[in-house]
N, C-alpha and C positions, 0 to 999 in steps of 0.2 A: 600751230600744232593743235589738235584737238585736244578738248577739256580730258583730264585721266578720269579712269573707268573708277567710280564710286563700288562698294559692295552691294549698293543694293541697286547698282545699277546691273547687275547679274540675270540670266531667267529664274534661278534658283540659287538659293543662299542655307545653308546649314549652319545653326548657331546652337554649338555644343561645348558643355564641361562644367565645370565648376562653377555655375553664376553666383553662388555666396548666399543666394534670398536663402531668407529663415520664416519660421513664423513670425505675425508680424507682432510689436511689442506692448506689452501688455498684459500680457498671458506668460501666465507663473512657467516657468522651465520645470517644477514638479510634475503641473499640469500636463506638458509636452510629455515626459517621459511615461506618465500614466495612457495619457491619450495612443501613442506609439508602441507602446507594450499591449495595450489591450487590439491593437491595428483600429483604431478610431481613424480612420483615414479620411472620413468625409470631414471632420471638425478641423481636422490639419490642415487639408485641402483647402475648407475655409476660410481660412485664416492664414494660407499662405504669401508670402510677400508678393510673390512672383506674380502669380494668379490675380492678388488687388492690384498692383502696378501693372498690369496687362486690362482688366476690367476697366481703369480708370484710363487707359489709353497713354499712360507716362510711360511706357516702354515697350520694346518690340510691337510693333506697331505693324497687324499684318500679317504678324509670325501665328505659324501653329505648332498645337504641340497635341500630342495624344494622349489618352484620359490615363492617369496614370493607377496603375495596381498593384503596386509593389511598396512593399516596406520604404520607411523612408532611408534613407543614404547617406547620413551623416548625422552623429556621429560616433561612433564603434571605437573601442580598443582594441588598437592595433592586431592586428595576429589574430583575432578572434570575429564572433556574429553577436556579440555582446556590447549595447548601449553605453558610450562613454558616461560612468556617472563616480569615479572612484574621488575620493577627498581630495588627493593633491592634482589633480590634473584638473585644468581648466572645466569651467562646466557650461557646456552648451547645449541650447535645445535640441533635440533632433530632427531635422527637415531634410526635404527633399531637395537639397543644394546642388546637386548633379542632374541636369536634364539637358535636354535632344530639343528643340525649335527647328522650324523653318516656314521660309516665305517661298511662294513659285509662281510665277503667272500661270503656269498650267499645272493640272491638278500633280497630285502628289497622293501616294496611297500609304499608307502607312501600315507596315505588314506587321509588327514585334514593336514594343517599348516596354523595357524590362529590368530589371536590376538582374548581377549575379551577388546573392549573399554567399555564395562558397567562397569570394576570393578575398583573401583576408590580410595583405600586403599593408593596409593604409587603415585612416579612420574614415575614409570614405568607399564605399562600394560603387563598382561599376557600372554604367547605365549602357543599354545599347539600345539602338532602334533599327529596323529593318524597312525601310522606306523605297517605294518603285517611282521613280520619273522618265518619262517619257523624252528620248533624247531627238530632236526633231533632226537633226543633221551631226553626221561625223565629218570630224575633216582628218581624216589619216596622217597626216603630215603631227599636228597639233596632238593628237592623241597618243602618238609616238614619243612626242618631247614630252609631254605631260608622263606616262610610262616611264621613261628614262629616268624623269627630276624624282618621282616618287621612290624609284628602285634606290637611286644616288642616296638618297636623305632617307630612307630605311636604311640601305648599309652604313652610312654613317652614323645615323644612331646606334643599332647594334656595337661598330667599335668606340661611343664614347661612353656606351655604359654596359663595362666588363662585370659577369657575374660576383657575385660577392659568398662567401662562406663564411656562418658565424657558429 
């Protein structure tokens, strides 16, 4: 049997969500909040985890990402566009913990990379990107299943999480 198909044995790979980097440690969380409220993004950016761990080659290796210019994305009370910093709830720095990567063999254009601060569900804000890759071949058959599995597992998500009213 042939060896199984690694992810990055892919033409293109998409690595998205939650990666958890913060800025990295050392740097007062008063700091973080002043830096963040005043949009200091270049010193953030700086000192972001993600960004040293990429520089230094210890992770995503290969991966791109686009320059980012959005507020950062964690972390906010809930329901609101307000910087978590209240006494009894945990206190963390605010970083850009939500981002968009990827790797391609062939180019990749990267149209949009964006936060929405309107939607205010969580203590994180949503990231989106808008990326063009060039598909060198369809095969119909496969992009029919592929179609199918995606509709299946959207409708099944949809009925495992019924709206809620509070």
């Amino acid at each position: 049997a042939p060896p199984p198909r690694r992810i990055l044995d892919h033409d293109v790979v998409f690595w998205l969500g939650d990666l958890n980097y913060r800025v990295r440690e050392g740097i007062a969380t008063a700091e973080c909040f002043a830096r963040a409220e005043a949009r200091d993004d270049a010193f953030l950016l700086a000192n972001d985890q993600l960004n040293l761990e990429r520089a230094a080659g210890r992770v995503f290796a290969g991966f791109d990402e686009g320059p980012i210019g959005f507020p950062v994305t964690y972390k906010y009370e809930a329901g609101t566009s307000r910087l978590e910093q209240r006494p009894e709830k945990k206190l963390r720095a605010p970083a850009w913990c939500d981002r968009v990567l990827w790797k391609s063999r062939r180019a990749v254009a990267l149209e949009d990379y964006d936060s929405d601060m309107s939607l205010e569900p969580s203590d994180h804000k949503p990231v989106r990107a808008s990326l063009r890759a060039r598909v060198l071949e369809v095969l119909p058959a496969k992009k029919r299943a592929v179609e199918r599995a995606v509709i299946a597992a959207l409708d099944g998500l949809d009925a495992s999480r019924p709206p809620e009213v509070s």
